[in-house]
C-alpha positions in Angstrom: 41.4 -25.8 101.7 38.8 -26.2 98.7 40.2 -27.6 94.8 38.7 -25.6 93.4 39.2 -21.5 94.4 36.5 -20.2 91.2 34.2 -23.4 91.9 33.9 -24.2 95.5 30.8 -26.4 95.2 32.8 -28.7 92.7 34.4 -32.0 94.5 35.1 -34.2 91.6 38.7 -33.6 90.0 38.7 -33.5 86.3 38.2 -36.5 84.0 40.4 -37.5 81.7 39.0 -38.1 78.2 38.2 -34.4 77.3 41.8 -33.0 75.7 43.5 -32.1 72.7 47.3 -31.7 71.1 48.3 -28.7 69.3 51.5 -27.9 67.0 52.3 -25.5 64.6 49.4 -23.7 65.6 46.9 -26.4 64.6 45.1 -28.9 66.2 45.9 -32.4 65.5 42.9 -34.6 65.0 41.8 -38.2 65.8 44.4 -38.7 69.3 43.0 -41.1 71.2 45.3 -41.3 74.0 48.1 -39.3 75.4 51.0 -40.8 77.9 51.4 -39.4 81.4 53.8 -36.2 81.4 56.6 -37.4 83.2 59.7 -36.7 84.7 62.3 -38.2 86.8 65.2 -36.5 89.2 68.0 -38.5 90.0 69.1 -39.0 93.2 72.7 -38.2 93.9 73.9 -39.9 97.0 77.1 -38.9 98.9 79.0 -39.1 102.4 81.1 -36.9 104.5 84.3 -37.7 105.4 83.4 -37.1 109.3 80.4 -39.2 109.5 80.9 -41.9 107.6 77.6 -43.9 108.5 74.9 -41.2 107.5 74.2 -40.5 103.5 72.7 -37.5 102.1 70.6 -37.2 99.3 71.0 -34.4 96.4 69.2 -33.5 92.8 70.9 -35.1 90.1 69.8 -34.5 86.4 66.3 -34.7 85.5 64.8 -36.6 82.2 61.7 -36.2 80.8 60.1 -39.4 79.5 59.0 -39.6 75.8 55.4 -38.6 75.0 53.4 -41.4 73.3 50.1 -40.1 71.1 48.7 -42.6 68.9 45.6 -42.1 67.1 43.6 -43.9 64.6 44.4 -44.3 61.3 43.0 -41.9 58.6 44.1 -39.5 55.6 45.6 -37.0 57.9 49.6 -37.1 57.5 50.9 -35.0 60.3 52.1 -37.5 61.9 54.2 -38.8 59.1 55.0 -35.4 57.6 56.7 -34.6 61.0 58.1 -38.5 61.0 59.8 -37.4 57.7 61.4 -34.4 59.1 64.2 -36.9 60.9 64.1 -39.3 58.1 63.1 -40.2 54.9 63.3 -43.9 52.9 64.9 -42.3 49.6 65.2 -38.9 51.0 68.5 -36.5 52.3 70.1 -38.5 54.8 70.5 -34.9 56.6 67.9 -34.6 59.1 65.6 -30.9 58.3 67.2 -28.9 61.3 65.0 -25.8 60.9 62.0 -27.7 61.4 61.9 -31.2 63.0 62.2 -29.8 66.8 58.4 -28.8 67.5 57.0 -26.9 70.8 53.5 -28.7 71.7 50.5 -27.8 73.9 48.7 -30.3 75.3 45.3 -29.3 76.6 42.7 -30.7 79.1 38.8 -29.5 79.1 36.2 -30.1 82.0 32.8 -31.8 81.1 31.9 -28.4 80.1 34.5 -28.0 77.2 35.9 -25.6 79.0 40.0 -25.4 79.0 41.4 -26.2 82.8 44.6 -27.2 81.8 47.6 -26.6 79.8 51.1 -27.5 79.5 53.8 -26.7 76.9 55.9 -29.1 76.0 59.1 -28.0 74.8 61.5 -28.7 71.7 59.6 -31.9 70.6 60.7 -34.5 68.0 59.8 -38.3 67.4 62.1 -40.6 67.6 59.3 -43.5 66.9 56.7 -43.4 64.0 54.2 -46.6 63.7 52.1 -45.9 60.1 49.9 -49.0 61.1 50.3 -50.8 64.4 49.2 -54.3 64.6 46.5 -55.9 61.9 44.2 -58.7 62.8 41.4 -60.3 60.9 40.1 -61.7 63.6 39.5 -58.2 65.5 37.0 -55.4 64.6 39.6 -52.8 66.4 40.8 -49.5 65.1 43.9 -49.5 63.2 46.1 -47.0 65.1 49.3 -44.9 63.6 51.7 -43.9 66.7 54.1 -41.0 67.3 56.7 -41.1 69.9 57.8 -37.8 70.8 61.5 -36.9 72.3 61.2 -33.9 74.9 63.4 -31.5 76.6 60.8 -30.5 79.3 57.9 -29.2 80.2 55.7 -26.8 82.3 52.4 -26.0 83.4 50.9 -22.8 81.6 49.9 -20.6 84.5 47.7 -18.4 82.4 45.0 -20.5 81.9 42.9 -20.9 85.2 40.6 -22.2 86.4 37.0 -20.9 84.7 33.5 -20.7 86.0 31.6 -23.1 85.4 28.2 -22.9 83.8 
């Protein structure tokens, strides 16, 4: 069976440097990085009565881990704005219900810019905001701001296929 249905000739899978987030309809500038998309089923394990030396092995609940973007540091606030929505120094101590859960879209794009990929990620909120990570005279890095996002699942977006490559 071939990888790729629209382009047969292609062997190499997709790299991983070409993506983007998206909420609230906008794209979210300067993420650098984006942690794997991943979830874990745990495993029930039980017995019966009548054979007590064999186990079987069920589906137990399923978590999805926390989504880590960080990004370097700039004038853009959305990280912090969102941040904010949970909790505010000097603020409500009631956390804004109507908007701090967001549904994201991550996207992936072949060499081409073309999109391959896309999942939705559902019911977002961060439970971890870093305004400015670690600063060090001694190194020329990039400061970096990181968001930790809570999730409660996500999915592939079947309507975006695979496109034909130029």
């Amino acid at each position: 069976m071939t990888q790729f249905a629209v382009n047969p000739q292609r062997v190499d899978p997709y790299k991983n440097f070409k993506f983007r987030v998206v909420w609230d309809g906008k794209v979210v500038a300067g993420v650098s990085e984006i942690s794997a998309l991943r979830r874990v089923t745990d495993v029930v394990v039980h017995r019966e009565g009548g054979d007590p030396s064999a186990q079987h092995k069920s589906p137990g609940l399923t978590a999805y881990d926390p989504i880590v973007l960080p990004r370097g540091v700039t004038h853009d606030t959305a990280f912090e704005a969102w941040a904010n929505l949970v909790w505010q120094l000097g603020g409500q101590a009631e956390v804004s219900l109507a908007h701090f859960r967001k549904n994201v879209v991550i996207d992936l794009f072949n060499e081409a810019g073309q999109r391959v990929l896309s999942y939705l990620v559902h019911r977002c909120w961060p439970s971890e905001y870093v305004a400015v990570g670690n600063l060090d005279a001694n190194n020329g890095a990039v400061a970096i701001e990181t968001l930790v996002l809570q999730n409660e699942g996500w999915e592939r977006d079947t309507s975006v296929t695979e496109p034909k490559e130029p």
